[in-house]
C-alpha positions in Angstrom: 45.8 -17.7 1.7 42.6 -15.8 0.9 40.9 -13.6 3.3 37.4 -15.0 4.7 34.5 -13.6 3.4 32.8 -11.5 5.9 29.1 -11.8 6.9 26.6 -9.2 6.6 27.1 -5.8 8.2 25.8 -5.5 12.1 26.1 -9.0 12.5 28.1 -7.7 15.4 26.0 -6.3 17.3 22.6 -8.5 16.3 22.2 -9.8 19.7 21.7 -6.7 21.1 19.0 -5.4 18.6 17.1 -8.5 19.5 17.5 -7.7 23.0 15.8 -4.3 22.1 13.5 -5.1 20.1 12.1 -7.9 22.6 12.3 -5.1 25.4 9.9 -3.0 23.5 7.2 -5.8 22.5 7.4 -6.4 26.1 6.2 -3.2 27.3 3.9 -2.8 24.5 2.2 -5.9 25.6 2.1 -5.6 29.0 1.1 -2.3 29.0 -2.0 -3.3 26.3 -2.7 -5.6 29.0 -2.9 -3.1 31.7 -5.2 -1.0 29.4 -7.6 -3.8 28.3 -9.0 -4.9 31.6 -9.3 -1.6 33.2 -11.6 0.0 30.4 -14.8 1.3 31.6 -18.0 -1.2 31.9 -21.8 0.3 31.4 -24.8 -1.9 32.6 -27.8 -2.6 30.0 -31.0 -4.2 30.5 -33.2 -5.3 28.0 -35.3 -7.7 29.6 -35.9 -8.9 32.9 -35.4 -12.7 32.2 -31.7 -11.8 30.7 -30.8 -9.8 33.6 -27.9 -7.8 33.9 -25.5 -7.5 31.4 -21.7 -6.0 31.2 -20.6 -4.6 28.1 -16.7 -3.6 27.2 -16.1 -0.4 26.0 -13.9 -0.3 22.8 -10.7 1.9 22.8 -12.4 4.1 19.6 -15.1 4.5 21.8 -16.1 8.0 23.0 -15.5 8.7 26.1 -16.2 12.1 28.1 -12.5 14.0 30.0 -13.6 12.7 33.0 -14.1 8.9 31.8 -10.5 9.6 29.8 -8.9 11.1 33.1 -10.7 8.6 35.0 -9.5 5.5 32.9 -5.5 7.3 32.8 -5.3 7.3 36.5 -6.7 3.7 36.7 -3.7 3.2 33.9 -1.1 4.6 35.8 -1.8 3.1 39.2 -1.6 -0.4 37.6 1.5 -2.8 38.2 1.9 -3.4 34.6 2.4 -0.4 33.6 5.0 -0.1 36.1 6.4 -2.8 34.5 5.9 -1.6 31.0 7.8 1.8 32.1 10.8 0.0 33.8 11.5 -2.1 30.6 11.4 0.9 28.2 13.9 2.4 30.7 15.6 -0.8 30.7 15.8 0.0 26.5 16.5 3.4 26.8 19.2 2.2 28.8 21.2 -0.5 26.8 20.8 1.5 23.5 23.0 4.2 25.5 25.2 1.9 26.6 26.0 0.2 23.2 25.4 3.6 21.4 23.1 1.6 19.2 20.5 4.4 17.5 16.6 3.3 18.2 15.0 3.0 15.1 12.9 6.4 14.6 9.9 4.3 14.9 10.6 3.2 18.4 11.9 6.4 19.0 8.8 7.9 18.4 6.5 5.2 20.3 7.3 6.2 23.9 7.5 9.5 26.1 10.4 10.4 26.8 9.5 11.4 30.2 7.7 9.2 32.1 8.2 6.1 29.4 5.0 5.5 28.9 4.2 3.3 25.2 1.6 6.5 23.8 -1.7 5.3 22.1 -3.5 7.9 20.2 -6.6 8.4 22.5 -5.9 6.4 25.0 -3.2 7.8 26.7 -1.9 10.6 24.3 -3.2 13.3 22.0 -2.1 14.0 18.6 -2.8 17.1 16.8 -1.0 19.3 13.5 -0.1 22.7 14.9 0.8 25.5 12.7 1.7 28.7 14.6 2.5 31.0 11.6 0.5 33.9 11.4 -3.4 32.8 9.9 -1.3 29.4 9.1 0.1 30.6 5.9 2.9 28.9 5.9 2.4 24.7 5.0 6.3 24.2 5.5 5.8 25.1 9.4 3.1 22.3 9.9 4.7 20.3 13.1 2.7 17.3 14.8 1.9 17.8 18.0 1.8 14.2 20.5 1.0 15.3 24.3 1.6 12.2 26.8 -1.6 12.7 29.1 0.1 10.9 31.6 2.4 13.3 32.2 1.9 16.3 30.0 5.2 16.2 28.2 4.8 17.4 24.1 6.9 16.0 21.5 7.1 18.3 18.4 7.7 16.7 14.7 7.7 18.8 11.6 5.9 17.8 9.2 7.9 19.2 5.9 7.1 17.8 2.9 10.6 17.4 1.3 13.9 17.4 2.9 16.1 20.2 2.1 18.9 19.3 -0.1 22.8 19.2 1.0 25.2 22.0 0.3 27.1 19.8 -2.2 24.1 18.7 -4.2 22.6 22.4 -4.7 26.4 23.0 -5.8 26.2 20.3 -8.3 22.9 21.6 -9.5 23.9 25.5 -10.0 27.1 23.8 -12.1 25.4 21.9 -14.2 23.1 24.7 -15.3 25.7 27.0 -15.3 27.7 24.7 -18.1 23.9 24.6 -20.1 
């Protein structure tokens, strides 16, 4: 009797990559949710007969530190984001447990810390840091993203190309050598 065909690879374990994939939409949304409501509100008036009117600040609006630190305590305070924080946890979690890797990504979309989802500007800041003397060396370029929440910095370098492996250099200096 033949062997049945197998399916495709990680079929295994597809259940549980759904499971972590829903937990992070979750907490992505609920914490968008949290955001959207609480963002700050300025009173115009253009004529008397319109009255008073409420406009909604955009998130690429500028805002002053205060309005920012303001806005991230408002944030922080807010049930949803409570929420939002217990279900990355919750992720964290069961990609322990089943020793399933996060997809870098994902990996890269959350403090480690305090599990907050971080937005550039609303509640993180990114910036390229290179601490080589008079930054004259482009290879130590690393990407700087500080959590304002809770002040944590995650550190990526920013190479341009990925060194090679022993065995390919190896191969290399071989077939030059036989050239």
């Amino acid at each position: 009797m033949a062997k049945a065909k197998k399916g495709p690879p990680g079929g295994a374990q597809r259940h549980i990559r759904a499971r972590l994939e829903y937990l992070h939409k979750a907490a992505a949304y609920l914490q968008g949710a949290a955001v959207s409501p609480n963002l700050p509100t300025t009173e115009s008036s253009s004529n008397e007969q319109e009255g008073n009117q409420t406009l909604q600040a955009s998130p690429s609006t500028n805002l002053q530190p205060s309005q920012t630190n303001a806005l991230n305590r408002k944030i922080a305070k807010s049930p949803l984001v409570h929420l939002s924080q217990q279900y990355i946890s919750h992720m964290r979690g069961v990609s322990l447990k089943t020793q399933l890797r996060l997809p870098i990504p994902v990996k890269r979309s959350f403090c480690k810390r305090c599990g907050m989802i971080l937005t550039s500007g609303v509640n993180s800041v990114q910036e390229l840091r290179n601490e080589s003397k008079n930054s004259k060396k482009p290879w130590a370029n690393v990407l700087v993203i500080r959590c304002m929440t809770c002040g944590t910095e995650k550190r990526f370098p920013q190479t341009p190309n990925r060194g090679k492996k022993l065995s390919e250099r190896r191969k290399e200096k071989d077939t030059a050598a036989e050239s």
